[in-house]
C-alpha positions, -999 to +999 in steps of 0.1 A: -653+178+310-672+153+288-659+165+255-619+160+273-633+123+280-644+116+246-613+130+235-588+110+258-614+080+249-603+084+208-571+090+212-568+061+233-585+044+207-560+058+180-532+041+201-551+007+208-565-001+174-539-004+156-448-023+123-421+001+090-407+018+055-397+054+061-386+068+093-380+103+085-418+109+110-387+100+140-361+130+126-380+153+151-370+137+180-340+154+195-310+135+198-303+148+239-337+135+245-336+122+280-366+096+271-375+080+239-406+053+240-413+031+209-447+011+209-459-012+182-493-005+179-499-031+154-490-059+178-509-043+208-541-042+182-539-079+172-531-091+206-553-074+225-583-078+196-595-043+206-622-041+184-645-064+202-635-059+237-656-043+263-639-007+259-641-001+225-684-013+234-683+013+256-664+040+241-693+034+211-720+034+237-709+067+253-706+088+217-741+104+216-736+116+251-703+140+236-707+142+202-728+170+190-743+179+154-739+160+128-705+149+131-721+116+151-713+098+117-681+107+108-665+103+150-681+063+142-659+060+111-630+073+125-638+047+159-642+017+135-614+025+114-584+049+126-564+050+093-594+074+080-577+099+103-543+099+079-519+083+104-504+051+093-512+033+133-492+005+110-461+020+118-446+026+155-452+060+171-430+074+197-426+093+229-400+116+238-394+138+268-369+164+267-344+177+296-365+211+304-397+181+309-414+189+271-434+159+262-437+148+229-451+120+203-443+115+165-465+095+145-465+086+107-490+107+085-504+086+053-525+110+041-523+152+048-551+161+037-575+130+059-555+147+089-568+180+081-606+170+079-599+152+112-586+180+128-613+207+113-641+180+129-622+181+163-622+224+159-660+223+155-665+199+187-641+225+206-613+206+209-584+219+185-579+251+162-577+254+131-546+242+112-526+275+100-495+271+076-463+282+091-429+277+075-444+248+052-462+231+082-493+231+095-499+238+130-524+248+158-535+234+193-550+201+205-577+210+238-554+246+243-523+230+257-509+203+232-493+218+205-489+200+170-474+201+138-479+177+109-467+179+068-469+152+043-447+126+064-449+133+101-475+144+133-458+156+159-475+170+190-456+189+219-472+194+257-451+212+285-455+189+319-456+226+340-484+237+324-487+261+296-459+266+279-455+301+254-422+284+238-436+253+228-445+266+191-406+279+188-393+243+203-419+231+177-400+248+145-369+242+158-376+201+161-393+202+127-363+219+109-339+188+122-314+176+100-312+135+106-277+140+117-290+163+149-318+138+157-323+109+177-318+085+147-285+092+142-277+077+177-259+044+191-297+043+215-315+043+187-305+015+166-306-004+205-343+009+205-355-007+175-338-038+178-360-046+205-392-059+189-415-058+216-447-041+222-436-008+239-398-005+243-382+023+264-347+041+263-334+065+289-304+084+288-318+107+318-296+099+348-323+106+371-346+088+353-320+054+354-315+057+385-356+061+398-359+027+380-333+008+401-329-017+373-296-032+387-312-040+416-289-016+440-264-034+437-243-009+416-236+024+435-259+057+429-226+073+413-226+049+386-260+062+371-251+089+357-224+065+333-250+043+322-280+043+300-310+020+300-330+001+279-367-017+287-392-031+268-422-043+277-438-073+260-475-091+263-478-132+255-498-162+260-508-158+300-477-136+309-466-099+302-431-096+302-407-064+310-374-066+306-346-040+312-308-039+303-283-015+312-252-001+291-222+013+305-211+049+288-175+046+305-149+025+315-155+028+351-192+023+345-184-008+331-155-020+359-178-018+388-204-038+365-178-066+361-169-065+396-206-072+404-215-098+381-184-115+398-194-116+431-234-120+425-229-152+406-250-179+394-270-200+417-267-238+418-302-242+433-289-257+467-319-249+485-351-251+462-362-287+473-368-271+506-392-242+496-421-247+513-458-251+491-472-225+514-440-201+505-458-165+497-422-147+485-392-168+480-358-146+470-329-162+457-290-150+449-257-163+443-237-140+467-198-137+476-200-125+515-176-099+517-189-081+489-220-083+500-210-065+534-193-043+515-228-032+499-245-031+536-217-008+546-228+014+519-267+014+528-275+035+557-304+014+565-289-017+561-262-006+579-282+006+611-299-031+609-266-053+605-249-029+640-287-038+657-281-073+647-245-071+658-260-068+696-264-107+695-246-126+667-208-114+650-232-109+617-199-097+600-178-128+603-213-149+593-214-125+561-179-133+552-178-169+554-207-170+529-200-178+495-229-198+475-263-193+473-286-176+498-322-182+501-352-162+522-384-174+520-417-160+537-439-184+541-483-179+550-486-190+580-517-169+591-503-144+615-496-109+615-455-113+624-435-120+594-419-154+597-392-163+576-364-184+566-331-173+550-306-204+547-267-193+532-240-217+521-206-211+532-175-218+528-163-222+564-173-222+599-151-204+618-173-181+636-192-212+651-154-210+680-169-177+694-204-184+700-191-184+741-177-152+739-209-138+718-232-156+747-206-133+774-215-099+752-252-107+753-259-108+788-250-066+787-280-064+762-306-085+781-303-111+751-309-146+760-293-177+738-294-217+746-278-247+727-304-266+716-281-291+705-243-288+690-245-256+668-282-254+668-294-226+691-323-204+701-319-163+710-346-140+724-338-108+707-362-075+714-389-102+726-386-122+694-377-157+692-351-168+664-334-202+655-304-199+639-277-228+633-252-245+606-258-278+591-235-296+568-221-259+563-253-241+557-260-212+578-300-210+589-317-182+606-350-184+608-386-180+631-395-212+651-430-213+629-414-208+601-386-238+608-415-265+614-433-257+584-404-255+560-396-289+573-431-308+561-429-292+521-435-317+498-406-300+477-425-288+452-428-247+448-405-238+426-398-272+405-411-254+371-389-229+378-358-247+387-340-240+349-347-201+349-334-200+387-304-222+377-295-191+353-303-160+374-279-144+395-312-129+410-349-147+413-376-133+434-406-156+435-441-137+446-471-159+448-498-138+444-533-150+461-510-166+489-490-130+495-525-113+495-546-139+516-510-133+539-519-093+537-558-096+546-548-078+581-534-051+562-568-037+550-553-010+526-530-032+513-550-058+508-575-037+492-551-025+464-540-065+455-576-074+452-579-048+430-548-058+406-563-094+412-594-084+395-580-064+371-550-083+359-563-116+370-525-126+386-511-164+397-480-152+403-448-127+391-412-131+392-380-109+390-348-128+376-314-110+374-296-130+347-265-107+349-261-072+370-268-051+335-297-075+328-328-087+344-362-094+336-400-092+353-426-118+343-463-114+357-483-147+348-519-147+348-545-174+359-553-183+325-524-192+305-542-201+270-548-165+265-530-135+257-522-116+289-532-078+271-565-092+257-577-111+291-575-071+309-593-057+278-624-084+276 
């Protein structure tokens, strides 16, 4: 067990200390590969100054306990300098899963004959077998179930995600023998992959995979997956870590229903951001056309079984298609364990306000209970809940009572540095961080797990914006901004 530590502790170390000339290391990834990750080890080395953090003190600390004989001296070179091992960590390596779940990585070799001293030290700790020459390569085992290959140019290592795997060494030959036209390289994703200069940048073709990631928000339907492939990259800077994602239409149709989104979840104008309140945990913000948007409920069987629940009290369907604008809900601390919230909705007309009577009439046969407070501002007992719901100046409010009277004393000033970035999104979901977990404390396991990210990751706050349907980006910002995001989790 301690030897498999030290092992995951060097190759992690191979990874973190470490952008290109020759590519022919990334022939031998397949070009049906249903996954293909790019990271820049290079920039991950320099930004997160690896050398001197607390792991690499550690990793140094923990040696004599793992490493036996005299190979104490030669494990300490290859920690302080990787490139002894004959990989060049200058150049990206890559990940690739295959459609029968094979795993793989590629890295660049600089030097053969450094990667077969490296792996004869590893065969006397226990941990690989000897490289044996097969069809011009030289091959053997990593800790009995990686499988790896390597020749003048390339390392390429192979692990089944079932378990043990007695084709691997066949799929190994067959990926090594690639001609560059069969390979991933000679693909549309690939040149889309290394455009992207970020620190790790991730393609999937995998429908499955696309679809698990939900990176057009649901608002395309599950069909559409399958016609699309996606690209994401994640990227670390001063105080933030960025992941982005981007979608790319593989047919016609794929790309119709994209249009069709991006022209109903438009742009927001920011209508309601000077009345955000400074105590807003979450704060969610879209450009929506109404009847589209009911259109999607329809299609959610959740969301569906809420809007008919809804439907009990208020005519939630004609409120839906009146609104055209932005739409705003935010959930605000206010120290209790019910949710309050606001969500405020422009419109463009208020016709539904000439049936409020007849919805009163309707109520009565559900035990629900709804006064004028004063013209078109009312209050409904709903399932032993009270709500306050109304139009003003041809916004739509519903809203807890709580949540009403504390919205109404902000000092307008949440989301001010954000205003531009909102302005641009079709999307934008604010989360403060220490506001949402102090709001969580009554949730003891979920409060647990945030003051865990909050010590690890040190968080202020993270946002989602949606800049178009096919594009959309997550920024988490940490509590120090004069610091590289990667290097304040590594120190």
């Amino acid at each position: 067990m301690k030897k498999f530590q030290f092992i995951s502790a060097l190759v992690m170390v191979v990874l973190a200390l470490c952008s290109c000339t020759n590519t022919d290391y990334q022939n031998v990834i397949p070009a049906n590969a249903s996954l293909v990750v790019k990271v820049d080890m290079k920039s991950i080395a320099e930004k997160s100054d690896f050398k001197n953090s607390k792991w690499m003190k550690e990793l140094d600390g923990s040696l004599g306990a793992v490493v036996s004989g005299k190979d104490m001296k030669s494990v300490k070179e290859y920690v302080a300098d990787p490139m002894k091992i004959g990989i060049d960590f200058s150049m990206p390596l890559y990940f690739f899963m295959m459609a029968d779940e094979t795993m793989g990585m590629t890295m660049k070799v600089s030097d053969e004959d450094h990667v077969k001293d490296f792996l004869l030290l590893l065969n006397k700790q226990g941990l690989a077998s000897k490289p044996q020459e097969k069809d011009h390569w030289m091959c053997g085992t990593l800790i009995d179930d990686i499988y790896y290959s390597y020749d003048g140019t390339t390392f390429l290592m192979l692990a089944s995600m079932k378990g043990k795997n007695t084709t691997i060494s066949r799929m190994a030959r067959e990926l090594t023998a690639l001609k560059e036209s069969d390979s991933f390289v000679s693909t549309e994703a690939f040149g889309r992959l290394n455009e992207e200069e970020k620190d790790v940048v991730m393609y999937v073709m995998s429908a499955q995979m696309i679809e698990s990631l939900k990176m057009a928000g649901g608002v395309l339907p599950s069909s559409v997956y399958k016609d699309v492939e996606a690209l994401a990259s994640l990227d670390f800077a001063q105080g933030e870590a960025r992941i982005m994602g981007k979608l790319f239409a593989k047919t016609k149709d794929a790309q119709h229903l994209i249009d069709e989104a991006n022209a109903n979840l438009k742009k927001m104008n920011g209508r309601y951001l000077d009345k955000v309140s400074d105590d807003a945990a979450i704060w969610i913000g879209a450009g929506v056309k109404g009847e589209w948007l009911l259109e999607k409920i329809k299609e959610n069987k959740e969301l569906k079984t809420m809007l008919f629940a809804t439907e009990r009290a208020v005519d939630v369907e004609q409120m839906l298609k009146a609104m055209d604008g932005d739409v705003s809900l935010e959930l605000p601390l206010l120290d209790t364990e019910k949710v309050d919230y606001v969500l405020q909705a422009e419109l463009n007309n208020t016709d539904f306000l000439a049936d409020v009577n007849d919805w009163k009439l309707s109520q009565k046969d559900y035990g629900i209970e709804m006064k004028e407070l004063e013209p078109q501002q009312y209050q409904l007992m709903l399932d032993g809940q009270t709500y306050r719901w109304g139009v003003r100046d041809k916004d739509l409010y519903w809203a807890t009572p709580r949540a009403v009277e504390h919205a109404e004393n902000s000092a307008d000033a949440k989301l001010k540095a954000y205003r531009e970035q909102i302005e641009d999104s079709r999307l934008f979901l604010f989360v403060d961080w220490a506001k949402l977990a102090k709001g969580l404390s009554q949730s003891s396991n979920v409060a647990l797990v945030m003051q865990m990210w909050d010590g690890f990751f040190k968080i202020d706050a993270l946002y989602w914006k949606l800049s178009s349907v096919e594009e959309g980006v997550v920024v988490i910002e940490s509590k120090n901004k004069n610091e590289n995001f990667l290097k304040q989790i590594l120190q």
